[in-house]
GUVO-242842 format. One line per field, with one value per residue (C-alpha): residue number from 1; x, y, z. Coordinates in nm, 2 decimals, padded with zeros to 4 digits. Layout:
BEGIN
num	[NUM, ...]
u	[X, ...]
v	[Y, ...]
w	[Z, ...]
//
This chain:
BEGIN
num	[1, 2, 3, 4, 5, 6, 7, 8, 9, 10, 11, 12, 13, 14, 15, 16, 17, 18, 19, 20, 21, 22, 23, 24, 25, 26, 27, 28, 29, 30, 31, 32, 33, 34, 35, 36, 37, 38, 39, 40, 41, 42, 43, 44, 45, 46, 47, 48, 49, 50, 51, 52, 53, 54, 55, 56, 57, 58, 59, 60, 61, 62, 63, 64, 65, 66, 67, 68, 69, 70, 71, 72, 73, 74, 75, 76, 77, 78, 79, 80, 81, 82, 83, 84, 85, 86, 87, 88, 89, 90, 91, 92, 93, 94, 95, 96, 97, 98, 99, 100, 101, 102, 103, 104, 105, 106, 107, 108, 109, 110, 111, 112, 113, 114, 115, 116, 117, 118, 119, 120, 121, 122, 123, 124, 125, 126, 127, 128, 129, 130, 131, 132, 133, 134, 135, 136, 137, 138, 139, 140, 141, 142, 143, 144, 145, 146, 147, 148, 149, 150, 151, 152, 153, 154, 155, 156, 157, 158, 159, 160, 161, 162, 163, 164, 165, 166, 167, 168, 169, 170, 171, 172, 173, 174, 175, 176, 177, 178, 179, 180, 181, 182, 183, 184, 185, 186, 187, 188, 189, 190, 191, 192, 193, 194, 195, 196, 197, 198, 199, 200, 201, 202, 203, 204, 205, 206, 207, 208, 209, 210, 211, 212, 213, 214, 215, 216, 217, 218, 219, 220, 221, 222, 223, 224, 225, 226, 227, 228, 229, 230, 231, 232, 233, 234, 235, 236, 237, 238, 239, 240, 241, 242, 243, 244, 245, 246, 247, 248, 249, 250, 251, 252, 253, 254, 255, 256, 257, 258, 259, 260, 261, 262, 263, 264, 265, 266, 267, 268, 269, 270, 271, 272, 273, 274, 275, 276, 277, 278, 279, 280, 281, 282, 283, 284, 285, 286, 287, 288, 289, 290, 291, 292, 293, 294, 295, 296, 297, 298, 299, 300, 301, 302, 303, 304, 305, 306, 307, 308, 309, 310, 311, 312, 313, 314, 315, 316, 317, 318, 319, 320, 321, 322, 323, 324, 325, 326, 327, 328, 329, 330, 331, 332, 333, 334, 335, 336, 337, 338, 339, 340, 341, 342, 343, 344, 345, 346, 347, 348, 349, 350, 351, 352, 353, 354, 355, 356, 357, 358, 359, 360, 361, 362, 363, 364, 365, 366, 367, 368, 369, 370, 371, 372, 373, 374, 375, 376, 377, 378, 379, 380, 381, 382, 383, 384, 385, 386, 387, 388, 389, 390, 391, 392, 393, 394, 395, 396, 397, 398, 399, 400, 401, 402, 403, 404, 405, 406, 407, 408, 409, 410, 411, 412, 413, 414, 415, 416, 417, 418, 419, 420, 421, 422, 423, 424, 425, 426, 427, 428, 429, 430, 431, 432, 433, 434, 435, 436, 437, 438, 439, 440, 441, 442, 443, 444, 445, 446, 447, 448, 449, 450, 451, 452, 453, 454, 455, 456, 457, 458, 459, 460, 461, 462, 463, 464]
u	[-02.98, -02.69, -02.41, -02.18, -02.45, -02.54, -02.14, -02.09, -02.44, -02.22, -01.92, -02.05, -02.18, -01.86, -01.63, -01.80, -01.76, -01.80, -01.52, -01.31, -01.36, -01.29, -00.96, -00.92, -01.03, -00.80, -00.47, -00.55, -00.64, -00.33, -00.14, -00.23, -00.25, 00.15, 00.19, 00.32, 00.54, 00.61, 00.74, 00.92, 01.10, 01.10, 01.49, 01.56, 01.32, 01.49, 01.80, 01.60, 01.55, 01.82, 02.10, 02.33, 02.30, 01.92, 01.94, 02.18, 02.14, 02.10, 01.74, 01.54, 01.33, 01.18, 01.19, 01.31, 01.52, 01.37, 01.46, 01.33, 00.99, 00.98, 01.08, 00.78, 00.56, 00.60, 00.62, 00.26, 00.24, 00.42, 00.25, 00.03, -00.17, 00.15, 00.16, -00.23, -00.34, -00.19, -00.29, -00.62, -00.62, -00.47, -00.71, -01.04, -00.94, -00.70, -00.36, -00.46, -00.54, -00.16, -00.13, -00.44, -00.26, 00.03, -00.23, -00.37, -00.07, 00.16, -00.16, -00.17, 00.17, 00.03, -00.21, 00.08, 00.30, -00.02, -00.11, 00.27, 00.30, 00.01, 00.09, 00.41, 00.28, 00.02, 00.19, 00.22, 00.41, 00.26, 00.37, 00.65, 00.78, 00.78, 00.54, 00.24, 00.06, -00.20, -00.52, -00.71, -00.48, -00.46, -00.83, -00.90, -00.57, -00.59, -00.98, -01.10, -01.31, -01.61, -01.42, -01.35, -01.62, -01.45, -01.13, -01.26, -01.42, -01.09, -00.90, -01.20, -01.20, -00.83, -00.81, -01.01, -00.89, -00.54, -00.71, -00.88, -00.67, -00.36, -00.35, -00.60, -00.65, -00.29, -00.18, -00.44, -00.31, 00.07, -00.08, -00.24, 00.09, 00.31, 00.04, 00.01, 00.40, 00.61, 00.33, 00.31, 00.02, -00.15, -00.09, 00.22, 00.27, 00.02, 00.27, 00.55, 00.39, 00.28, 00.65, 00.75, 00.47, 00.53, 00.89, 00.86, 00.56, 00.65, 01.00, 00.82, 00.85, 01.25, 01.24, 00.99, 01.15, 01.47, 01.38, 01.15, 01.48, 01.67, 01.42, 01.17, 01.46, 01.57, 01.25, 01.15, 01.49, 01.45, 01.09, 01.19, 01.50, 01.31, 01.03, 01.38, 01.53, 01.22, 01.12, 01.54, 01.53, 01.22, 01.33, 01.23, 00.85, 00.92, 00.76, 00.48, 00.46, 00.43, 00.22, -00.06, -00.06, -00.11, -00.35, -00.60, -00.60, -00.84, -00.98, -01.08, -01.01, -01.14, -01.34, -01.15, -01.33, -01.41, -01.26, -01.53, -01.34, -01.26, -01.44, -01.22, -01.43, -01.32, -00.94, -00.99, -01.21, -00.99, -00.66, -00.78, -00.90, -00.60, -00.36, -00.54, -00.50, -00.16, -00.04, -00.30, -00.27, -00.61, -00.60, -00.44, -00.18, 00.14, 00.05, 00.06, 00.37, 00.52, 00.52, 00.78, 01.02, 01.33, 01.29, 01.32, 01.07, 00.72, 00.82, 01.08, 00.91, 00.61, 00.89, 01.02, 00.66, 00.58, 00.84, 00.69, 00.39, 00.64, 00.84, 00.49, 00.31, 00.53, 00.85, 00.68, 00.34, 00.54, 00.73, 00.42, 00.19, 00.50, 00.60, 00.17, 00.15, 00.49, 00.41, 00.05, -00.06, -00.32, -00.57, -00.71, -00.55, -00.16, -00.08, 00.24, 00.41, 00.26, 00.18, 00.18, -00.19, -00.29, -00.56, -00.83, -00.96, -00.62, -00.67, -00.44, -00.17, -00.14, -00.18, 00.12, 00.31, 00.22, 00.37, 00.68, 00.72, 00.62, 00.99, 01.18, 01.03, 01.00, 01.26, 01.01, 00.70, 00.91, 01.03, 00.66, 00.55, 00.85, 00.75, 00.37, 00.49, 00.75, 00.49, 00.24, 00.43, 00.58, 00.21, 00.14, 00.39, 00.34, -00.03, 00.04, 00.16, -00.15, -00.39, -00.16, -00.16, -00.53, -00.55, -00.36, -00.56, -00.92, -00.80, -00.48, -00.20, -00.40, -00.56, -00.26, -00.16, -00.50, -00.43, -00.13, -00.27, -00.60, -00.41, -00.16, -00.47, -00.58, -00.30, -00.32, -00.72, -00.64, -00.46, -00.71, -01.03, -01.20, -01.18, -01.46, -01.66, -01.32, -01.23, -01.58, -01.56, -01.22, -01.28, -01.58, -01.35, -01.06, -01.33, -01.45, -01.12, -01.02, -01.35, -01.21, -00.93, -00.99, -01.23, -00.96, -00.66, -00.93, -01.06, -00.66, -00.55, -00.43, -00.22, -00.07, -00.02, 00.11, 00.36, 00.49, 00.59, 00.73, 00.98, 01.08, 01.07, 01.29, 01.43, 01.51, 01.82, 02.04, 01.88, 01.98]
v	[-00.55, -00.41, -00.18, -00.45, -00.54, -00.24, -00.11, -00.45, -00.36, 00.00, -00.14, -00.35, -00.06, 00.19, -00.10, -00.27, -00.24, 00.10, 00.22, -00.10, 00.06, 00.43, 00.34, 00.08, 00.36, 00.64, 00.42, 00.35, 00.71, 00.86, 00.57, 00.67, 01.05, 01.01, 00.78, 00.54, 00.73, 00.45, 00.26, 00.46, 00.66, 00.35, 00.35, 00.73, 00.73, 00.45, 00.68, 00.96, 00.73, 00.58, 00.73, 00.97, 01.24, 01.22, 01.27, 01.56, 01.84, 02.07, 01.85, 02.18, 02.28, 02.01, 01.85, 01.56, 01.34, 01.17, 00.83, 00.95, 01.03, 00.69, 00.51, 00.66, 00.63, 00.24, 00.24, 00.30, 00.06, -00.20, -00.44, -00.73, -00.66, -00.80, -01.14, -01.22, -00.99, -01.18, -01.53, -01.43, -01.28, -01.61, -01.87, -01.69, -01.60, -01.86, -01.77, -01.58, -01.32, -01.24, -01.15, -00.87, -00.75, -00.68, -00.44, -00.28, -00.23, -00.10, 00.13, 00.22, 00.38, 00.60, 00.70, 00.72, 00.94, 01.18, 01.23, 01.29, 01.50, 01.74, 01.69, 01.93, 02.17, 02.27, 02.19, 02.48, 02.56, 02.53, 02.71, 02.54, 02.59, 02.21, 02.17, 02.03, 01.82, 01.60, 01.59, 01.80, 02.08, 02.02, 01.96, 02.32, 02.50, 02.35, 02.33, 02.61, 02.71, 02.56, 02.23, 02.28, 02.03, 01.74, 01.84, 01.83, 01.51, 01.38, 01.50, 01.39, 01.01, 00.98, 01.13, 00.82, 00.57, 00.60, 00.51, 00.22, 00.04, 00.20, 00.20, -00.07, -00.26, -00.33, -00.36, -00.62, -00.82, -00.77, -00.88, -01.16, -01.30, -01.20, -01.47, -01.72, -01.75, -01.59, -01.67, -01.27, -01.19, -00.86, -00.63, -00.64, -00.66, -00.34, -00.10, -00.20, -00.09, 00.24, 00.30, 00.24, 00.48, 00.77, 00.76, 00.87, 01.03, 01.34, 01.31, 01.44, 01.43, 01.39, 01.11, 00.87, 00.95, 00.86, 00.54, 00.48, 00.44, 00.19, -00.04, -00.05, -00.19, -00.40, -00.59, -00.62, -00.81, -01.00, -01.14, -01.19, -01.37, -01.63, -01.63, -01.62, -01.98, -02.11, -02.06, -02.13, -02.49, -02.53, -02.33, -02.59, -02.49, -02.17, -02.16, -02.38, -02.17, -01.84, -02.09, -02.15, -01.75, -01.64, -01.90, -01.84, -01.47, -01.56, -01.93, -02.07, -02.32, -02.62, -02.79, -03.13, -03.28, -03.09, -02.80, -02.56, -02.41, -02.06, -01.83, -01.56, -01.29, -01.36, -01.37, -01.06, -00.90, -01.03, -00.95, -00.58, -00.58, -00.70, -00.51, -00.17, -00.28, -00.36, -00.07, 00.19, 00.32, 00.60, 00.65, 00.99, 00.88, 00.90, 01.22, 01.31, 01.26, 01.34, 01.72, 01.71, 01.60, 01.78, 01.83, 02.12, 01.98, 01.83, 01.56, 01.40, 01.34, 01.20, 00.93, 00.86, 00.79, 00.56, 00.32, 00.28, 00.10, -00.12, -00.21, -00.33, -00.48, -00.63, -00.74, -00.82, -00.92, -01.14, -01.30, -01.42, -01.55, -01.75, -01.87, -01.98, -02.14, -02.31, -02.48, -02.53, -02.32, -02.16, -02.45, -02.76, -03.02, -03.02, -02.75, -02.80, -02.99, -03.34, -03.46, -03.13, -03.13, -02.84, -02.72, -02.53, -02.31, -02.18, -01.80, -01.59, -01.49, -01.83, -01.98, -01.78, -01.91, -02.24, -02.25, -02.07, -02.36, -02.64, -02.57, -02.40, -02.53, -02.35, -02.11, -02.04, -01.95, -01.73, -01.54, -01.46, -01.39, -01.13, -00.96, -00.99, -00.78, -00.54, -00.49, -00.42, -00.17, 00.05, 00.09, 00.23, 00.46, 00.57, 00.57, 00.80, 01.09, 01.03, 01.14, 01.40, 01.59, 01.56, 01.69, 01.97, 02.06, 02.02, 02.18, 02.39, 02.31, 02.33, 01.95, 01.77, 01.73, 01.59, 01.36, 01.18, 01.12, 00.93, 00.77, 00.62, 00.51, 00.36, 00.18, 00.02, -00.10, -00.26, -00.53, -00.61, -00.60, -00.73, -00.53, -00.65, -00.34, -00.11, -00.28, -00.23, 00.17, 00.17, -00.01, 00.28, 00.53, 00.41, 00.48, 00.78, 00.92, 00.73, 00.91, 01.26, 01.19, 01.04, 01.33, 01.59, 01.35, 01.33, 01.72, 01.81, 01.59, 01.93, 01.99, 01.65, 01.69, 01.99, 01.99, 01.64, 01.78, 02.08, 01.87, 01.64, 01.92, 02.17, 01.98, 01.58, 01.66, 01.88, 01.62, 01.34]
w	[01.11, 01.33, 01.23, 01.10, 00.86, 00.76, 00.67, 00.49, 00.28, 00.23, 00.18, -00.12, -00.29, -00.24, -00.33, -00.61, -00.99, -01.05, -00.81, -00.90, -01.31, -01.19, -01.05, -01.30, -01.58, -01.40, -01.39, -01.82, -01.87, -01.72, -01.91, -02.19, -02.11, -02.00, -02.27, -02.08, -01.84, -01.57, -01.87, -02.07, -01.75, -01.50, -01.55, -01.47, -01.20, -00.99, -01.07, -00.90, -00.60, -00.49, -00.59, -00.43, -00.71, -00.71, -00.35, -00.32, -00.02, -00.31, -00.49, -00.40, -00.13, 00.06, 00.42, 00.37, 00.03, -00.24, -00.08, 00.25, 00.10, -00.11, 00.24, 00.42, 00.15, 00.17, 00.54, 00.51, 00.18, 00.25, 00.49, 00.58, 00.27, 00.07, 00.32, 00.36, 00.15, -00.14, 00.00, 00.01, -00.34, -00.50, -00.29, -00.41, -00.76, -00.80, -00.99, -01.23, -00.96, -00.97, -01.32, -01.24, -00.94, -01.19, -01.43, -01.15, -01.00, -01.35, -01.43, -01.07, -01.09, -01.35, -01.08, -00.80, -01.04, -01.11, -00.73, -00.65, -00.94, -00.80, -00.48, -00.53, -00.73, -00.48, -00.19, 00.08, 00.37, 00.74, 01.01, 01.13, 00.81, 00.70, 00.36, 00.38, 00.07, -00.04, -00.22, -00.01, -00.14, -00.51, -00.48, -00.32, -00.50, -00.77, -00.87, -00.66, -00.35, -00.49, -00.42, -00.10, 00.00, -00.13, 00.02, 00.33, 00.30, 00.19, 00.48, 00.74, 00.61, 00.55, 00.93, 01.03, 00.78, 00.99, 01.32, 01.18, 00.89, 00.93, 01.31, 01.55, 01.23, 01.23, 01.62, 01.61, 01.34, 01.48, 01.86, 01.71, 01.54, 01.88, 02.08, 01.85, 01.75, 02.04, 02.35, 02.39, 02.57, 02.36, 02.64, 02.66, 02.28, 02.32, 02.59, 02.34, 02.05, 02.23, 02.33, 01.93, 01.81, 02.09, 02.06, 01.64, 01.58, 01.84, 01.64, 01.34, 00.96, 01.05, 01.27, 01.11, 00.76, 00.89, 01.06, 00.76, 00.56, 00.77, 00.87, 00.53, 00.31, 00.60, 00.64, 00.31, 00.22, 00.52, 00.39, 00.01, 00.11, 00.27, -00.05, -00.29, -00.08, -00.15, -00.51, -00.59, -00.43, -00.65, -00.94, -01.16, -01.08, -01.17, -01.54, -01.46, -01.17, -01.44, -01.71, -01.41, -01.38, -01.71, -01.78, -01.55, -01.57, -01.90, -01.79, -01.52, -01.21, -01.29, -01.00, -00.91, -00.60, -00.32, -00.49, -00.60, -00.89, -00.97, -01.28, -01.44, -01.31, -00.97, -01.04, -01.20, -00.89, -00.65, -00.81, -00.88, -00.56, -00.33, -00.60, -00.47, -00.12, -00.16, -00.35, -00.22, -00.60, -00.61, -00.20, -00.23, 00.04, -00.16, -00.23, 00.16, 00.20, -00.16, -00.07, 00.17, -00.09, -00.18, -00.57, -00.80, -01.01, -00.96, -01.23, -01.03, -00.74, -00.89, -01.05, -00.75, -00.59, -00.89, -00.82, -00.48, -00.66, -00.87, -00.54, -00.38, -00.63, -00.87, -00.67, -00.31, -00.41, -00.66, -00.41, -00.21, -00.48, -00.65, -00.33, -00.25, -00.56, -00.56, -00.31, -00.35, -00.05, -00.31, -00.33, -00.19, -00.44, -00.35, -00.61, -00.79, -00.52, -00.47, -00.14, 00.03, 00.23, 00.46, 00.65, 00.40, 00.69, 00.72, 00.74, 00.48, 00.68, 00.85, 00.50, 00.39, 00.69, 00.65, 00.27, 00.43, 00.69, 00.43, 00.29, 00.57, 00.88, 01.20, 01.04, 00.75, 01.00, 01.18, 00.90, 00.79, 01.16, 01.18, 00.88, 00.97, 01.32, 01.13, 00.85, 01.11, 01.33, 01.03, 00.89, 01.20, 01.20, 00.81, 00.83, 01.12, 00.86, 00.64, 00.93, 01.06, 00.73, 00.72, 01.05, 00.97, 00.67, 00.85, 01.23, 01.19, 01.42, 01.77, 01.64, 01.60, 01.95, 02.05, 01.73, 01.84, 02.15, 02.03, 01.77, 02.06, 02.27, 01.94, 01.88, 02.20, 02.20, 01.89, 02.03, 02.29, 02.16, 01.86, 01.58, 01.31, 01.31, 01.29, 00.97, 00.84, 00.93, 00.75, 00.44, 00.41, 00.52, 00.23, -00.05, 00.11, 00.01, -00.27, -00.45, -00.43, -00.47, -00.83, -00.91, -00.83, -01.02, -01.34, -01.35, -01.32, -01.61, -01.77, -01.53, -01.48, -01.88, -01.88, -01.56, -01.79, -02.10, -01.92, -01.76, -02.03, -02.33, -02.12, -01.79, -01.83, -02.05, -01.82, -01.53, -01.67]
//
């Protein structure tokens, strides 16, 4: 057995039902523990986001705006995970796999709002006077010393999650679009991205959070422009399109001939699967970056954060799996298009291209490769954050510079050698922190109570 093997056999273990029903269980719990906040203050919290008063010079202390924070957040959110991730989510589980990428993702911003939440109460202030937040420090400050352990294995695995998903994992992907679409041999796609990646992370918080802003709103219209052309000049699939997903969330794909069928149980799996992946709901990462916030309450931040998960999961991810099963890129039987055939070895992100292209042509391909290499390169960038922080936390200042420069050389490999075992380490290295970071969120729930009513009994009025 080699070491491929032997991660997958972990890998099965560490992402299999039970941590798929603690996240699942944490999302309901807080739900129900906030009773209902992402619903009830969805409204206000968008308010708190992207508009002028909720971003005022005068928020609180912070680093950086509310809109700043959101925009980095998703830098690191937003990605490929919304293009192939959702492909692949649809062709295993079939369409019902959207509508459980919608509960995982509403009960996930339960879970986003909760580690934001925490994430400025214990925040703390580093010695360049910027804050510095995340599970590892609610997890020590807020449970005690005795939890330092868990802190620390938070802030190890997230350190090396960001090499591998959020860094090599995703030159790869972006070098591999650049060939196959532009004819951009991966070296070259590899110095460019190197130049990107230097040039912001040793600009700081400031500059990434700034560029964050212009570029994540940018590319995400640009990719759900070309999914809105295509579901309008077939809105007339549009309910049947909805009817296919909410009736096989609870029955399933029937096998028609060389088409296997699909069970419920996997629509569910891989729709609460891909929905994690997507929105990164239980990772502990919004809470990395939540901290530098200006707010003058931990309440409004942890809002703001939430709709982060709502952006992601149910307007992005929504936008791909209508646009997949519109066109019947989700199956092997023309979908609900007739006539349309494709290749079923397609992989997901050439899947999702391919559906683009079946309506827009070349035009179509190119949008989804251009997002596939924007996606890519922000991830990079926002994932870079994540392992700073937990650099900071385990090494003090001195580490960071030794950091960035691993993480560029990182960066670069990625999109020149194969990258099989990397994803392996990193899937282990995502559960590795979303564990603590669920224990601490679930031993806090007092707090998370508590800091909630405070806000909303004595604060929301005069906020509103």
């Amino acid at each position: 057995m080699n070491i491929l093997d032997i991660l997958d056999s972990i890998n099965a273990v560490l992402w299999g039902p039970p941590s798929l029903i603690l996240l699942f269980g944490t999302g309901l719990f807080l739900t129900f523990l906030l009773k209902g906040v992402q619903f009830r203050r969805l409204k206000y919290a968008f308010k708190l986001a992207f508009s002028r008063e909720g971003n005022s010079a005068d928020s609180g202390d912070g680093d950086i705006s509310n809109f700043k924070a959101l925009m980095t957040t998703l830098a690191g959110t937003i990605g490929i995970g919304n293009i192939a991730g959702v492909a692949t989510a649809v062709t295993l589980g079939g369409p019902g796999a959207i509508f459980w990428m919608w509960v995982v993702g509403l009960l996930g911003m339960a879970t986003k709002y909760a580690e934001a939440l925490l994430a400025m109460k214990y925040r703390v202030k580093n010695s360049n006077g910027e804050f510095s937040s995340g599970p590892m420090y609610y997890i020590e400050r807020g449970l005690g010393s005795k939890f330092k352990w868990l802190a620390v294995a938070f802030a190890f695995f997230g350190a090396f999650a960001a090499l591998g998903i959020g860094n090599s994992v995703q030159s790869n992907s972006v070098a591999d679009v650049a060939s196959a679409s532009f004819g951009v041999p991966a070296w070259v796609t590899g110095v460019v991205l190197v130049v990107f990646v230097t040039f912001l992370i040793y600009g700081g918080i400031q500059r990434i959070s700034s560029v964050s802003s212009v570029v994540i709103p940018m590319m995400a219209i640009f990719y759900m422009f070309g999914a809105f052309i295509i579901i309008v000049i077939n809105y007339d699939l549009i309910i049947p399109a909805f009817q296919l997903i909410f009736y096989h969330a609870f029955n399933p794909v029937a096998a028609t001939g060389g088409f296997a069928g699909i069970i419920v149980a996997e629509a569910i799996r891989n729709g609460v699967a891909r929905g994690i992946f997507s929105n990164e709901a239980g990772l502990g990462t919004a809470a990395l970056i939540a901290g530098n916030a200006k707010a003058d309450h931990p309440v409004k931040q942890a809002l703001v954060a939430m709709t982060g998960t709502f952006i992601v999961t149910i307007v992005v991810c929504t936008f791909t799996g209508l646009t997949l099963i519109i066109t019947g890129f989700w199956d092997q039987t023309g979908g609900l298009i007739s006539g349309i055939t494709h290749d079923p070895s397609l992989e997901a992100g050439a899947l999702t291209a391919a559906a683009f292209g079946s309506q827009l042509g070349i035009i179509g391909e190119y949008i989804v490769s251009i997002s596939i290499i924007l996606f890519g390169s922000t991830t990079i960038i926002g994932w870079y954050v994540y392992g700073e922080k937990c650099i900071e936390y385990l090494t003090g200042n001195k580490g960071i510079a030794v950091y960035r420069i691993i993480y560029i050389l990182a960066c670069f490999l990625g999109t020149v050698v194969s990258l099989q075992t990397v994803w392996a380490f990193a899937d282990m290295a995502n559960a590795l922190m979303m564990i603590p970071n669920l224990i601490g969120i679930l031993l806090l729930w007092k707090v998370i109570r508590s800091e909630t009513s405070d806000f909303f009994q004595n604060h929301y009025k005069a906020a509103k």
